[in-house]
N, CA, C and O atoms as a Tripos MOL2 file, in Angstrom:
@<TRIPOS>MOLECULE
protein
  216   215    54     0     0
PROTEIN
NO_CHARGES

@<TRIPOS>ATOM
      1 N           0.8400   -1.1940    0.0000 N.3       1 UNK1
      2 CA          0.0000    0.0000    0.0000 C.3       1 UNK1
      3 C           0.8800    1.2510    0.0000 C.2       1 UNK1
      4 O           1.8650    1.2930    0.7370 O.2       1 UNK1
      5 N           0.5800    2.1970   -0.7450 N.am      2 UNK2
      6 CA          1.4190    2.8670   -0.8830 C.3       2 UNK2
      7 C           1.1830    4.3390    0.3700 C.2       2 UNK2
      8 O           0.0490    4.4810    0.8270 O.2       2 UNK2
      9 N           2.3290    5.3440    0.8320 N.am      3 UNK3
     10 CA          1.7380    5.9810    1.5230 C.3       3 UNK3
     11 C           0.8700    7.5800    1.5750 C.2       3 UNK3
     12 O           1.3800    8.5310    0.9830 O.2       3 UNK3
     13 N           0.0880    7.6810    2.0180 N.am      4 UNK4
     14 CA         -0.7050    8.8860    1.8520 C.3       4 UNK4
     15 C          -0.1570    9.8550    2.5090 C.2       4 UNK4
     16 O           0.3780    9.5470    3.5740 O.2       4 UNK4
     17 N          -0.1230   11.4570    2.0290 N.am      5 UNK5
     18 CA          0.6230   12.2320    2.7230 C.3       5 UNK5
     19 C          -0.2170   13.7650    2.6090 C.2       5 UNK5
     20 O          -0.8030   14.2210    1.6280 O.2       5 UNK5
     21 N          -0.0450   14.3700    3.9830 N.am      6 UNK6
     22 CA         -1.1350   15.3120    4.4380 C.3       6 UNK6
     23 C          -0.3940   16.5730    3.6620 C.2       6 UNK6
     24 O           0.7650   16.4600    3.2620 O.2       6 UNK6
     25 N          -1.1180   17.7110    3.4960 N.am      7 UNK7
     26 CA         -0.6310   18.8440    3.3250 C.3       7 UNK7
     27 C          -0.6950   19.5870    5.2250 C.2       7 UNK7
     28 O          -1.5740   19.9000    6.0280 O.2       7 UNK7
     29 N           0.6600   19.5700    5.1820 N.am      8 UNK8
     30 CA          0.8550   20.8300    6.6270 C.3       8 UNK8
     31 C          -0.2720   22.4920    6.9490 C.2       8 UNK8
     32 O          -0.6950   22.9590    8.0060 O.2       8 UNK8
     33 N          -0.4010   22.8900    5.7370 N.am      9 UNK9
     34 CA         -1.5760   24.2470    5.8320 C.3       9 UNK9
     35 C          -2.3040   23.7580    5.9370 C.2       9 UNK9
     36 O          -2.5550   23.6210    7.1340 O.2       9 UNK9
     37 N          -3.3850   23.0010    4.9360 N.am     10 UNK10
     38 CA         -4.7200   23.1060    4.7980 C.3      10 UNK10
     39 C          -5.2830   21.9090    5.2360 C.2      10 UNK10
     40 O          -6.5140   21.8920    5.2420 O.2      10 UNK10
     41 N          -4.5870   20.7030    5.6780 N.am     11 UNK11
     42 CA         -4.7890   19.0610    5.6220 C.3      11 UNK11
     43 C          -5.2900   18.3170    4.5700 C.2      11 UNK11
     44 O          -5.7020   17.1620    4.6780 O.2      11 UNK11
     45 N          -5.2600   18.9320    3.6130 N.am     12 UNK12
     46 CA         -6.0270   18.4150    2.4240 C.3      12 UNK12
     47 C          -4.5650   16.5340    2.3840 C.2      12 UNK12
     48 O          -3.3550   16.3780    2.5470 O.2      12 UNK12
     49 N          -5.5640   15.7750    2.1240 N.am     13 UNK13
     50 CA         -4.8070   14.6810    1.9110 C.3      13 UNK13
     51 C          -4.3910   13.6820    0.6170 C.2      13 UNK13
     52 O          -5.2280   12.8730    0.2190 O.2      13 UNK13
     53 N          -3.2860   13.7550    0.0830 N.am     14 UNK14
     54 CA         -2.8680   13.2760   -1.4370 C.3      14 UNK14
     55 C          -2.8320   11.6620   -0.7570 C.2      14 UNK14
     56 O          -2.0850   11.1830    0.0970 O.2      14 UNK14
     57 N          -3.8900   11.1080   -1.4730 N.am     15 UNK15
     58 CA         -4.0740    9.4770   -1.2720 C.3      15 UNK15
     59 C          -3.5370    8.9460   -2.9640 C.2      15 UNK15
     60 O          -4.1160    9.2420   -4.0090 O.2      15 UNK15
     61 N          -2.4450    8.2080   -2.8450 N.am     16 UNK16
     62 CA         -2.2680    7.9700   -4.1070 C.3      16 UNK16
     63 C          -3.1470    6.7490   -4.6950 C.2      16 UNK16
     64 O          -2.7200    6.3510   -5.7790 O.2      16 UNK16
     65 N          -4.2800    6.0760   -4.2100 N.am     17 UNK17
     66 CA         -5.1490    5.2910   -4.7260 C.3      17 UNK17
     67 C          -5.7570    5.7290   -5.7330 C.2      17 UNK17
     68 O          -6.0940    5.1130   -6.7440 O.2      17 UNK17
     69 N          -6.0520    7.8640   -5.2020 N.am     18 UNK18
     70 CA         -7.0560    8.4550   -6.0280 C.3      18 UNK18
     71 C          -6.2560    9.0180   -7.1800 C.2      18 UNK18
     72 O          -6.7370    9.0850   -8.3110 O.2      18 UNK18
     73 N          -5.0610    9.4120   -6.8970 N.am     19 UNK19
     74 CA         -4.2430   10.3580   -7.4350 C.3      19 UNK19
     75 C          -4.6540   12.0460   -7.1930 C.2      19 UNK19
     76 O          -4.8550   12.5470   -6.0870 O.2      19 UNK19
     77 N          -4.7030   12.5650   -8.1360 N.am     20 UNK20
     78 CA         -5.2840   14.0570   -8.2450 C.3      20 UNK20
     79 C          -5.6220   14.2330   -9.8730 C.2      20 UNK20
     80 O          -4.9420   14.8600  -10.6860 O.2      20 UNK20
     81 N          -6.8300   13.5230  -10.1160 N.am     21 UNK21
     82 CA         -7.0510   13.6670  -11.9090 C.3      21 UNK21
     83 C          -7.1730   14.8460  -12.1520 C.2      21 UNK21
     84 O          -6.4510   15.3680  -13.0010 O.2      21 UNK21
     85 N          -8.2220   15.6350  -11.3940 N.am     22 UNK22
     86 CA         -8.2350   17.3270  -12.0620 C.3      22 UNK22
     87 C          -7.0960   18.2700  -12.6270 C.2      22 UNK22
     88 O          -7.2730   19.2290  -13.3790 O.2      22 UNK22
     89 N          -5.4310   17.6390  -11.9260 N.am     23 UNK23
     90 CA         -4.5440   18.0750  -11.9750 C.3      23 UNK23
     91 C          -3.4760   17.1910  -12.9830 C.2      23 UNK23
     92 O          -2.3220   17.5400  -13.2320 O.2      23 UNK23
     93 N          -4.0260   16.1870  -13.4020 N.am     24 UNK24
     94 CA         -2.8870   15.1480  -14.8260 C.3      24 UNK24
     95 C          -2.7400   14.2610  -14.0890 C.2      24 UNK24
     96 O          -2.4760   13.3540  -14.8780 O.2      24 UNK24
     97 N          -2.7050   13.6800  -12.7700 N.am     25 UNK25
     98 CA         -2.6970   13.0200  -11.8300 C.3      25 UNK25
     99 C          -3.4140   11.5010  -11.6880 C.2      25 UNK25
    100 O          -4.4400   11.2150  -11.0700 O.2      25 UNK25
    101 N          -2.4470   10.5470  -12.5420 N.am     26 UNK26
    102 CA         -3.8610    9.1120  -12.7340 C.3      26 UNK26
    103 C          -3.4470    8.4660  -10.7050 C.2      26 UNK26
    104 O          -2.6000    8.4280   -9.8130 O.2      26 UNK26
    105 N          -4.5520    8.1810  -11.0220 N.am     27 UNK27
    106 CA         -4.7750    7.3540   -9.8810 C.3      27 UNK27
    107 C          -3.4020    6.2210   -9.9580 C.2      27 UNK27
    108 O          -2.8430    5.8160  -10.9780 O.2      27 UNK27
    109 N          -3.0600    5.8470   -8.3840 N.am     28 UNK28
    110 CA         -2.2550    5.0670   -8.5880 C.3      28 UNK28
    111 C          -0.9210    5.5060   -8.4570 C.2      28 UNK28
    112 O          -0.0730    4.6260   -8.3030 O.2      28 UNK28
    113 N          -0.4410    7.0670   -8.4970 N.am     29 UNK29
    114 CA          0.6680    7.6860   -8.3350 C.3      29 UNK29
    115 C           1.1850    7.9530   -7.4570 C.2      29 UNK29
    116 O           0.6330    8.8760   -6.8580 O.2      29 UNK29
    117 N           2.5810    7.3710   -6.7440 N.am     30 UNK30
    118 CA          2.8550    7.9350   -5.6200 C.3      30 UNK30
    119 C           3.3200    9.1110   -5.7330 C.2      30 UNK30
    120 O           3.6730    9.6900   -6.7600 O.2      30 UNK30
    121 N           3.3230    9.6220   -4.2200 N.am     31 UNK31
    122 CA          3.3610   11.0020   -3.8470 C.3      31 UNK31
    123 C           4.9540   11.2560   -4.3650 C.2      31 UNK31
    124 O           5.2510   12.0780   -5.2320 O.2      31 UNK31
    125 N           6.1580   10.1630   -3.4780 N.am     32 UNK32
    126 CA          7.4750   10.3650   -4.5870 C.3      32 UNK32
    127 C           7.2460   10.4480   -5.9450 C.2      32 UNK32
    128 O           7.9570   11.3510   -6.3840 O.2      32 UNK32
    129 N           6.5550    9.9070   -6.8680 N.am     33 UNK33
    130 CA          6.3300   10.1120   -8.1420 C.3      33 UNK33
    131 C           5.7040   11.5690   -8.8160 C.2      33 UNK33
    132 O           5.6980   11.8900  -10.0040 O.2      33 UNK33
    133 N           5.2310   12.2600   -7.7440 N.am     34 UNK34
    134 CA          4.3400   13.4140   -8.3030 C.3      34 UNK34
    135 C           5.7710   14.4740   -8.9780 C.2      34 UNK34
    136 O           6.9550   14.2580   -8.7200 O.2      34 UNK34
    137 N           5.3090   15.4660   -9.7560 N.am     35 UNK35
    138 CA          6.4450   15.9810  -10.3300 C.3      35 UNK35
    139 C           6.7150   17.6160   -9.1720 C.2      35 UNK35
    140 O           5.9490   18.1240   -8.3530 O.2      35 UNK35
    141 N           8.0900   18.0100   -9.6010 N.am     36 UNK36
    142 CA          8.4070   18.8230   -8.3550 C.3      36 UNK36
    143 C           7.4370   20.1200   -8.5050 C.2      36 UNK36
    144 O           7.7120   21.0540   -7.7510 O.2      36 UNK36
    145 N           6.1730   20.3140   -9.5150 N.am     37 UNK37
    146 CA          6.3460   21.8620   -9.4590 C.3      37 UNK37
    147 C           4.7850   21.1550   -8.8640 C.2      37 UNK37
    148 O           4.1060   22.1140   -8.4980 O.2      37 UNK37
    149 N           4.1030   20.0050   -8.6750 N.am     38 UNK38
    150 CA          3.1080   20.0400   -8.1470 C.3      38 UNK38
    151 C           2.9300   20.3580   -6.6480 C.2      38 UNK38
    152 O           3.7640   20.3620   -5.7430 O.2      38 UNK38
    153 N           1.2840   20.6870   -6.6400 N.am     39 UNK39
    154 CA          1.1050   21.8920   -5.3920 C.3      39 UNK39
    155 C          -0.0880   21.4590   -5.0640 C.2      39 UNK39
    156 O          -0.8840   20.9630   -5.8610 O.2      39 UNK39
    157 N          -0.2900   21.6380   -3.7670 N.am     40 UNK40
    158 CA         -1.9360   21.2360   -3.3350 C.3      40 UNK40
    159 C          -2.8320   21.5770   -4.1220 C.2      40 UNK40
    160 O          -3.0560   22.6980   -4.5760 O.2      40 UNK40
    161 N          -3.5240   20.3240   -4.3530 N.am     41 UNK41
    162 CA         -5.1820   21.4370   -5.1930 C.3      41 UNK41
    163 C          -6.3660   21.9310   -4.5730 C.2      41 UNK41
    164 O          -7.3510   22.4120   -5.1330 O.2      41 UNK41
    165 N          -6.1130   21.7180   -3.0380 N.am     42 UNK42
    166 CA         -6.7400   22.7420   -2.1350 C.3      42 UNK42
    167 C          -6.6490   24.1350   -2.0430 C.2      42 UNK42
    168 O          -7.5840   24.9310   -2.1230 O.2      42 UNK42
    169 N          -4.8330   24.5060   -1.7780 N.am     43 UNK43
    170 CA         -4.7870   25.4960   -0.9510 C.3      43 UNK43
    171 C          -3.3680   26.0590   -2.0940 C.2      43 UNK43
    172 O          -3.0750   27.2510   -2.1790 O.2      43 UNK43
    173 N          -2.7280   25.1100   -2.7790 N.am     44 UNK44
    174 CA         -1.6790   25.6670   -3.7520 C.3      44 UNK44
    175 C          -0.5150   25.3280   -2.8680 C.2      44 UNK44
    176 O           0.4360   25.5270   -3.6240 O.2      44 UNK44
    177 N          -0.0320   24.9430   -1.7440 N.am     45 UNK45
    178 CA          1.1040   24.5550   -1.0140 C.3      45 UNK45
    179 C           1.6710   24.2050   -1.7710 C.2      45 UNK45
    180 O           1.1270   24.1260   -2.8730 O.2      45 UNK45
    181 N           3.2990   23.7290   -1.6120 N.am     46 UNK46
    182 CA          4.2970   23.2010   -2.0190 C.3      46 UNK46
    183 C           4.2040   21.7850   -2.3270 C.2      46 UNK46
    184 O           3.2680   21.4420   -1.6050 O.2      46 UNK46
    185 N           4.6030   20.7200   -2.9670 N.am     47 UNK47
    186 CA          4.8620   19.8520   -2.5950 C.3      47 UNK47
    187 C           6.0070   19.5170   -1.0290 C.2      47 UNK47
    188 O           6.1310   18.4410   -0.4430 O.2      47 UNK47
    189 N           6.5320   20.5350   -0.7800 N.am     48 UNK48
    190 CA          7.4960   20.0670    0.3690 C.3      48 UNK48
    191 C           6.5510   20.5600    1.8390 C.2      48 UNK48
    192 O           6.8820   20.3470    3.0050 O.2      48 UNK48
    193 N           5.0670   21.4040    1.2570 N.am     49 UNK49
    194 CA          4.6840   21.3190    2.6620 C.3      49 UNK49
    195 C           3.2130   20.0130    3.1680 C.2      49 UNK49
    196 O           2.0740   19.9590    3.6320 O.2      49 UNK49
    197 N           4.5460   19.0230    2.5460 N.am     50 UNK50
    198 CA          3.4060   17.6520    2.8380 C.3      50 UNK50
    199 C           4.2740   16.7740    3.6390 C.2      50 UNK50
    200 O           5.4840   16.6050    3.4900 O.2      50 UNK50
    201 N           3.5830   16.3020    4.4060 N.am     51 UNK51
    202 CA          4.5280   15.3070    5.3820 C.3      51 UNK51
    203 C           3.3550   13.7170    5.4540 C.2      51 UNK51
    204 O           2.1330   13.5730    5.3980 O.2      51 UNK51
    205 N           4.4650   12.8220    5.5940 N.am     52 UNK52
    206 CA          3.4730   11.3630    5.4670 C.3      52 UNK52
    207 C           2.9250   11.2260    6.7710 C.2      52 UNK52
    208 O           3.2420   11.6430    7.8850 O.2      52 UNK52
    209 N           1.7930   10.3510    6.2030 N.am     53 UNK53
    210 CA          0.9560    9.9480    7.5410 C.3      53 UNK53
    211 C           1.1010    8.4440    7.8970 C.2      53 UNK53
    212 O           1.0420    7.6180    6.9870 O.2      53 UNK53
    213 N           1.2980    8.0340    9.2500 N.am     54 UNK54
    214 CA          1.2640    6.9610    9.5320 C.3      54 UNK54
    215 C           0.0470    6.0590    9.8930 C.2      54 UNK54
    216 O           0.2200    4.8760   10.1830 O.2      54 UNK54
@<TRIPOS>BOND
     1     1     2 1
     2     2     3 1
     3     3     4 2
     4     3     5 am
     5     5     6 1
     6     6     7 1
     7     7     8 2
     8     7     9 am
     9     9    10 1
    10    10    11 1
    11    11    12 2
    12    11    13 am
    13    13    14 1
    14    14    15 1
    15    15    16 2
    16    15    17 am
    17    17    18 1
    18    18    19 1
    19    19    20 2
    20    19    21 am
    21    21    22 1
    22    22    23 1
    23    23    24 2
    24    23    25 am
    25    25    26 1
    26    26    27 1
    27    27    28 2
    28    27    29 am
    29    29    30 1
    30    30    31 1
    31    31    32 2
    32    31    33 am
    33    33    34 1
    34    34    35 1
    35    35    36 2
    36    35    37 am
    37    37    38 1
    38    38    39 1
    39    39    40 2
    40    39    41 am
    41    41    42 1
    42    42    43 1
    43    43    44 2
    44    43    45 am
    45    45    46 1
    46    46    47 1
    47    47    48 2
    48    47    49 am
    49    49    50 1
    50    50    51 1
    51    51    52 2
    52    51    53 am
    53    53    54 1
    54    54    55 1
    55    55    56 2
    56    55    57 am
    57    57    58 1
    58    58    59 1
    59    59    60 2
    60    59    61 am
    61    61    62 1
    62    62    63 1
    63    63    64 2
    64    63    65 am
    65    65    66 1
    66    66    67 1
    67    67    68 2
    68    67    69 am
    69    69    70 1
    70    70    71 1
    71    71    72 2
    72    71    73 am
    73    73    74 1
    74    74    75 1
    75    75    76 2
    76    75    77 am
    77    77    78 1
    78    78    79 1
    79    79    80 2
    80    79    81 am
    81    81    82 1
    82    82    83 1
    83    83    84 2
    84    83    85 am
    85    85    86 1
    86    86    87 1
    87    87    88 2
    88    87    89 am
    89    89    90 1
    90    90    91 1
    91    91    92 2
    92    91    93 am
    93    93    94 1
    94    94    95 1
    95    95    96 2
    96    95    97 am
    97    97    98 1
    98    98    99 1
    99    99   100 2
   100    99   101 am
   101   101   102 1
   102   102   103 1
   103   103   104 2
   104   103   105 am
   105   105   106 1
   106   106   107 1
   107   107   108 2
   108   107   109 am
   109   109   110 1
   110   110   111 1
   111   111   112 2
   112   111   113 am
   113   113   114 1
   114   114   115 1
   115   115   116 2
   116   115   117 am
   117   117   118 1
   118   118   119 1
   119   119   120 2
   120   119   121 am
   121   121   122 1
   122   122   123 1
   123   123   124 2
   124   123   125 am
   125   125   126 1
   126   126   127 1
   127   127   128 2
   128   127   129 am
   129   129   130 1
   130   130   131 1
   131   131   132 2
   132   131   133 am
   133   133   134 1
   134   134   135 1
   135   135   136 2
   136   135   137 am
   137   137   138 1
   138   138   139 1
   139   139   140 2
   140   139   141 am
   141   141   142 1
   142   142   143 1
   143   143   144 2
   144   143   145 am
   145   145   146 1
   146   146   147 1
   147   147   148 2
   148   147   149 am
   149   149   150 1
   150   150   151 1
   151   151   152 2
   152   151   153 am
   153   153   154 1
   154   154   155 1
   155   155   156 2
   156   155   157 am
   157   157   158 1
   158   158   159 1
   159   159   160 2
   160   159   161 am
   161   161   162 1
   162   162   163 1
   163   163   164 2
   164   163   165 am
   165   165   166 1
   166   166   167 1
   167   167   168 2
   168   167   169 am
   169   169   170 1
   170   170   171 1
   171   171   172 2
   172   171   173 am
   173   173   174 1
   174   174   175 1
   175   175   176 2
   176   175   177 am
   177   177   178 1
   178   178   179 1
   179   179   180 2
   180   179   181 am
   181   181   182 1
   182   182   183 1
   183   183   184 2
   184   183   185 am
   185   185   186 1
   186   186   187 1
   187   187   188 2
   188   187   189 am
   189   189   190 1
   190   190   191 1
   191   191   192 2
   192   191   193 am
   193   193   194 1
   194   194   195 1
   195   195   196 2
   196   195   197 am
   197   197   198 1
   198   198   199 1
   199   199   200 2
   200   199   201 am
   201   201   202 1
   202   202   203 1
   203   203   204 2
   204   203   205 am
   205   205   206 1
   206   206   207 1
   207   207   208 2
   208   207   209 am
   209   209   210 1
   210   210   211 1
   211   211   212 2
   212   211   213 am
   213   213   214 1
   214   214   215 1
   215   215   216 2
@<TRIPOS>SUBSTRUCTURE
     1 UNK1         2 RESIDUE 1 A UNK
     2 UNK2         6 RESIDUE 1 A UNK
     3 UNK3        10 RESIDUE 1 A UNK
     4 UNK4        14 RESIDUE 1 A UNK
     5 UNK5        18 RESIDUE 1 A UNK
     6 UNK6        22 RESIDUE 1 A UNK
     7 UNK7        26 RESIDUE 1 A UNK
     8 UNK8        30 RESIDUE 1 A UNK
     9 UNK9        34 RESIDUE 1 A UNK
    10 UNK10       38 RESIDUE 1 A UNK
    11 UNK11       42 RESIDUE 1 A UNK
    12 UNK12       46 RESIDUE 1 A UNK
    13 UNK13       50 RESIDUE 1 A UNK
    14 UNK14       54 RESIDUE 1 A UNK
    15 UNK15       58 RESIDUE 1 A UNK
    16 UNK16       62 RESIDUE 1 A UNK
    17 UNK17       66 RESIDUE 1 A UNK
    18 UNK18       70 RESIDUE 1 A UNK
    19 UNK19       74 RESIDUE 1 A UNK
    20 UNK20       78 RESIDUE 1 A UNK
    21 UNK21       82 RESIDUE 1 A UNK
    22 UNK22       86 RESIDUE 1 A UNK
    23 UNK23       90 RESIDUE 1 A UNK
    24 UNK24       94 RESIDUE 1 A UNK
    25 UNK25       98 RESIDUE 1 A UNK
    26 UNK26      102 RESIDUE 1 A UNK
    27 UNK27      106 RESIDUE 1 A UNK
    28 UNK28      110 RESIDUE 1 A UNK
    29 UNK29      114 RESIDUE 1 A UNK
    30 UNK30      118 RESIDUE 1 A UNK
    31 UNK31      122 RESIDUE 1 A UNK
    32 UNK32      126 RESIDUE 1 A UNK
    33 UNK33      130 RESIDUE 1 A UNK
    34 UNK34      134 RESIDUE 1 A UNK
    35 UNK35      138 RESIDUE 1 A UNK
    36 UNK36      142 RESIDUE 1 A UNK
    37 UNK37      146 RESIDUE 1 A UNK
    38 UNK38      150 RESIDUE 1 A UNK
    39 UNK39      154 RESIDUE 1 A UNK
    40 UNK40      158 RESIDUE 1 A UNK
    41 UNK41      162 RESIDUE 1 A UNK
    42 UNK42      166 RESIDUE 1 A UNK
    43 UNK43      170 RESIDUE 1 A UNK
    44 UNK44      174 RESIDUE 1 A UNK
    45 UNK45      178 RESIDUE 1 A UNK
    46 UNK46      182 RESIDUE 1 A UNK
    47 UNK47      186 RESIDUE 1 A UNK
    48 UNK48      190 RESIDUE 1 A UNK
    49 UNK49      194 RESIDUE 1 A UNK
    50 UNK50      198 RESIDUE 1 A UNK
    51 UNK51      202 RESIDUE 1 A UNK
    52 UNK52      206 RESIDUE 1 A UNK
    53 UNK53      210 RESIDUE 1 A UNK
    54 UNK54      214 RESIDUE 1 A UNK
């Protein structure tokens, strides 16, 4: 299972089961896999302001 990882601002949560399609994002993508300029599609955060959840 791969792991899901929170955004630090907004908590919005990148589950890579779902991916993020609205954003090019197929389901199935891990969060290491996402590319560096991607950004929350909540709130626009960083990718670096996401930390994994246990």
């Amino acid at each position: 299972m791969k792991k899901r990882y929170r955004c630090t601002v907004c908590d919005h949560v990148y589950d890579p089961a779902e991916g993020d399609p609205a954003n090019g994002i197929a389901p199935g993508t891990a969060f290491e896999e996402l590319p560096a300029d991607w950004s929350c599609p909540d709130c626009g955060a960083q990718k670096a302001d996401f930390e994994e959840m246990s």
